[in-house]
N, C-alpha and C positions, 0 to 999 in steps of 0.2 A: 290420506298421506300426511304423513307429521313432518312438519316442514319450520325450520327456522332460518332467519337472516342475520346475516353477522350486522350487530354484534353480540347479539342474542348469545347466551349461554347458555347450556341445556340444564336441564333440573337434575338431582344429582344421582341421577339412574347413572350404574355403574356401567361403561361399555365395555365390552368386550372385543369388541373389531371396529376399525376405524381407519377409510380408504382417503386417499387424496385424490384426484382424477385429472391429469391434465387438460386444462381446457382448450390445449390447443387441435383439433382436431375430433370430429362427432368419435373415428374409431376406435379413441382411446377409455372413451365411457363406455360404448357398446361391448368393448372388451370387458369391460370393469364389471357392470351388469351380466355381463354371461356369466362370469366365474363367480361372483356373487349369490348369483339365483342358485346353484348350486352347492355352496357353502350352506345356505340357507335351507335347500332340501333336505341335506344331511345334518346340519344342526338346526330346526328354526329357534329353539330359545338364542340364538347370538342376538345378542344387545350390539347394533351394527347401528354406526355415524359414517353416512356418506357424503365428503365434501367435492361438491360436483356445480359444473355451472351452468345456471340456472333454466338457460336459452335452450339446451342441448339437450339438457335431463327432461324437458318438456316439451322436443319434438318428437323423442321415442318413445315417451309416454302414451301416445296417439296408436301403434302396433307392434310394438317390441312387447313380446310377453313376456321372458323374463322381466323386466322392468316391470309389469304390469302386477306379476307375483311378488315382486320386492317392496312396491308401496303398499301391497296388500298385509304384509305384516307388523305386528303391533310392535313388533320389538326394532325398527328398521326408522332412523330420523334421518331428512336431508338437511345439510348445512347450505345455505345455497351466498355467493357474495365473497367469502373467502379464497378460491382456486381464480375466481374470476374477477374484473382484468388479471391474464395472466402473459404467460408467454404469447406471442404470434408473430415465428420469422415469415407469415407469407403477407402480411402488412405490410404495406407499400407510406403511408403515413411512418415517418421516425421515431416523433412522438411516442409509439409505441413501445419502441426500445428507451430512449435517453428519458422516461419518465419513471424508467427504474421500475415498472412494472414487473419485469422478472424477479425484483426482490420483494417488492411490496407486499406479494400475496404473502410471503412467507411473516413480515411484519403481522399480517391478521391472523395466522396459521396459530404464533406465539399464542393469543387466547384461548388457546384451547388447551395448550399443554397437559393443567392442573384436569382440567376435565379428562383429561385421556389417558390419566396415570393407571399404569394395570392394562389398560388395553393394548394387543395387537397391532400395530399402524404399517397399512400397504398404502405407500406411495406407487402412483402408478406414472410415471416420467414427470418425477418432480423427487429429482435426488436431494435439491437442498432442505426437504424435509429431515435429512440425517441430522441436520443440525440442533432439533429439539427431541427425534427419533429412532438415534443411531442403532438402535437392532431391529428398524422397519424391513419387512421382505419387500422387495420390488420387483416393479414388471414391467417391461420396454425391449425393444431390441437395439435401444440405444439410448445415449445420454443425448442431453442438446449444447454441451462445450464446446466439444470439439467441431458441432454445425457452424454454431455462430461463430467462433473460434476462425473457421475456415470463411467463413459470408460477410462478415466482418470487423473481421478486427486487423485485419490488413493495413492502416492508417493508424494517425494521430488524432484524429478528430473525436468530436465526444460519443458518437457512437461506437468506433471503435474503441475508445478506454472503457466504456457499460459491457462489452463482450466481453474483452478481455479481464475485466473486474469478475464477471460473472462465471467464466470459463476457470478461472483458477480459484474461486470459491468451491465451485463443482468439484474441484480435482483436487482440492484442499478435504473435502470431507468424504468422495469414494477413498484415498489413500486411508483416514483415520479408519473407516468404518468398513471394508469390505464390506458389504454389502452384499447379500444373495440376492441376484437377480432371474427371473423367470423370462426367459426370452424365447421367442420363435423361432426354432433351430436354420431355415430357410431366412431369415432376416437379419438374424444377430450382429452386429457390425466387429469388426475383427477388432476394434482396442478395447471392445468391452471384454475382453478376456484378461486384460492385465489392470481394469480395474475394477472390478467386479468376482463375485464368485458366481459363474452364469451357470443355470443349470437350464438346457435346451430341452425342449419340449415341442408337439406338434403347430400346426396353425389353428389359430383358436378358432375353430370352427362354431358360428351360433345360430348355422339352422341347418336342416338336411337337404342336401341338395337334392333335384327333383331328374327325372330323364330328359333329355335333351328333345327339343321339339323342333322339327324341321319345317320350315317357314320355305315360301314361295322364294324367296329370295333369303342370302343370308343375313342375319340379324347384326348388326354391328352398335352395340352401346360404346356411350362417348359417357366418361363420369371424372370429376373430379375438382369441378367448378372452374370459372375463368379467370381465377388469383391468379399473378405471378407470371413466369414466363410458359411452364405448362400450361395453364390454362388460356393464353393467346396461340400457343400452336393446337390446343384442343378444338377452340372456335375454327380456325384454320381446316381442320379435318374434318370436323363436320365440313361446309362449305366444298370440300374438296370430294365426300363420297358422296352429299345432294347433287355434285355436277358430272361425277362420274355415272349417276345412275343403276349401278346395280346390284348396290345394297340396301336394305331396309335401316334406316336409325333410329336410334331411342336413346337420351341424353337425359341425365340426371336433372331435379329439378332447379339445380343452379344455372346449369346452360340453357336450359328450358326457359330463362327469363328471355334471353337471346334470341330462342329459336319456338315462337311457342306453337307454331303448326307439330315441331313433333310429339312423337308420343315419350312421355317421361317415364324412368325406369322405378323402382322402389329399391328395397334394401331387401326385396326376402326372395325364398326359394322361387316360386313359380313367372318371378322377373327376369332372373340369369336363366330358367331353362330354355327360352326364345334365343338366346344369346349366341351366336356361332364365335365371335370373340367381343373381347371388350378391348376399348384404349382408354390410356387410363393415365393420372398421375399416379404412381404408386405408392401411395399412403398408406397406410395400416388397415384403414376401415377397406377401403376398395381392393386392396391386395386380398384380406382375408375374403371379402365375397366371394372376388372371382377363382381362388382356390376353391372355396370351400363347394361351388356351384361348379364344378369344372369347367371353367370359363379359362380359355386359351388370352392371356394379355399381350397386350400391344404397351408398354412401359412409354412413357413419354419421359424422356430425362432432361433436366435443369439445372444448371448451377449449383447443387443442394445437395452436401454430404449424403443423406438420406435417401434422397429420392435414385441418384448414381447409384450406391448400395442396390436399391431393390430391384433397380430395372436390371443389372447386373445378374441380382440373383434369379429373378427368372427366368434371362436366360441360360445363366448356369445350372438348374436343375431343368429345362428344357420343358419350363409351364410358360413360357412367352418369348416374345424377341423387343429388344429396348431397342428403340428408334429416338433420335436427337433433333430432326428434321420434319413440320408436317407433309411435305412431298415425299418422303421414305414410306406412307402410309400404306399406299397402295402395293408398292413390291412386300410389305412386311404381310400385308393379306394376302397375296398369291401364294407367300410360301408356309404361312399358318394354315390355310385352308387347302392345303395339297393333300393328299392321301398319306402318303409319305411320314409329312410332319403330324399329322394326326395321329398315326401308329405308335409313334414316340412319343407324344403326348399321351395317349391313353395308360402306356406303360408308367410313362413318370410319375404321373397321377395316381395309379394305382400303390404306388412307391410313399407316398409324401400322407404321414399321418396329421389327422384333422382331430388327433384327440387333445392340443394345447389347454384349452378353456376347463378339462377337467383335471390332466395335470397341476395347472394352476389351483383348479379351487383345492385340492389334494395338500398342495404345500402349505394354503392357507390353515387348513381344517389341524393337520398338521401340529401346528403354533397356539391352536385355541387350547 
């Protein structure tokens, strides 16, 4: 693995492509790495600079094979120290925002410019790379201005001027650069359409999901960590189906600190096929699983432009039902797991393409 730390500058091999990875979130890398591994299939001569953070890139490392084929290539360097500290609105610590870290990665980003002249640059939810970038393609089903925008910049105070600072920088350079965006057609957020040129594409699917396995009882995964205000109604749910008895659970290994009698789920095929549903925050990485596994969601929603978004849309394409409430949990399983609702699910599911991740790497390959 050919690996550098900022402020390391690379030798003067010429690149060709060159990703940004938001660090906020594992399922914005796992994203990144699928549509990658397959750029790489169909061209491996890409001279390809990954700036990815460093924690993240090295937990998948362990069983994600794409990843596993992308360090294996000679032409393939990671920048690690640059994307990270980055963004993180599920940081409870302020700190995190009023130390200007939303801008600061883009301060170390600037070293690289002269290195990346000629090359490709995909930002993947870190639009203010337009700023040294402006004909990067991007990939997100949303910006983060209008999050924080909404979460707060509602005041005076110094937190809310760094939102609001940072929200009109954001909106300050989708307006110059229109931007092509690669979004998740089921996730897209509706004002990315008047700033952005979105072009929709499936759920980036990054493994094949396996048949469904019928357990003694039904399988109920809890995944999404206990950040924030979803993951205190997550703990709550757990707690609520061990008392109710007559589900089996298995919780990611975030809640798994919490709860370590149970069994912990993983990220790949033959985890979700136990699964009768998941509850879930709906994040990018856990949403695309449990599509991609056809895994019926239970959306836990919170405060959080995004999160409202997705719970929303799964039950507007009729892959889940969002719940606000950890006592909703139970009537949200009675009526997931009815005959009924499964009939509809089977059909919606069979509806809802999982080809995103090669779309994606397509537009990329595209560009080279």
């Amino acid at each position: 693995m050919n690996v550098l730390h900022f402020p390391e500058v690379p030798a003067k091999t010429k690149f060709d492509l060159a990703v940004f990875i938001c660090p906020n979130g594992a399922g914005h890398h796992k994203r990144v790495f699928g549509a990658l591994d397959l750029v790489l299939k169909a061209r491996p001569e890409t001279h390809t600079l990954v700036f990815a953070d460093q924690t993240v890139t090295e937990r998948f490392m362990k069983d994600f094979e794409p990843l596993q084929r992308i360090i294996a290539s000679p032409n393939v360097a990671f920048m690690f120290g640059v994307v990270s500290p980055g963004m993180d609105i599920m940081a409870k610590d302020e700190t995190v925002y009023t130390d200007r870290r939303w801008f600061t990665w883009l301060d170390r980003a600037s070293h690289y410019v002269e290195a990346l002249r000629g090359a490709q640059v995909w930002l993947d939810a870190l639009p203010l790379g337009l700023e040294f970038w402006p004909d990067a393609i991007c990939s997100s089903s949303f910006t983060f201005g209008p999050v924080v925008l909404q979460k707060f910049g509602g005041g005076n105070d110094e937190l809310a001027l760094v939102a609001k600072e940072y929200a009109n920088k954001e909106e300050r350079l989708m307006k110059e650069c229109l931007p092509t965006y690669i979004c998740p057609k089921i996730f897209v957020m509706d004002f990315m359409h008047e700033r952005a040129r979105v072009k929709e594409v499936g759920i980036m699917a990054d493994f094949k999901g396996l048949p469904k396995v019928k357990t003694a009882r039904p399988m109920i995964g809890i995944g999404g960590g206990l950040t924030g205000l979803a993951g205190e109604i997550l703990g709550q749910v757990v707690e609520i189906l061990l008392k109710d008895g007559r589900f089996g659970v298995a919780v990611d290994d975030k809640i798994g600190i919490k709860f370590p009698k149970l069994p912990v789920m993983g990220n790949d095929a033959a985890d979700y096929s136990v699964l009768a549903t998941c509850v879930v925050r709906p994040g990018v990485g856990a949403s695309t699983n449990c599509i991609t596994s056809a895994t019926p969601v239970i959306a836990i929603s919170e405060p959080d432009m995004e999160m409202e978004n997705n719970g929303k849309r799964f039950q507007q394409y009729h892959l889940g039902i969002q719940i606000h409430k950890a006592d909703e949990v139970l009537g949200a399983l009675e009526t997931i797991l009815s005959d009924e609702w499964q009939r509809n699910y089977a059909l919606a599911h069979s509806q809802t393409s999982l080809d995103g991740l090669q779309e994606l790497a397509d537009e990329i390959l595209k560009r080279l």
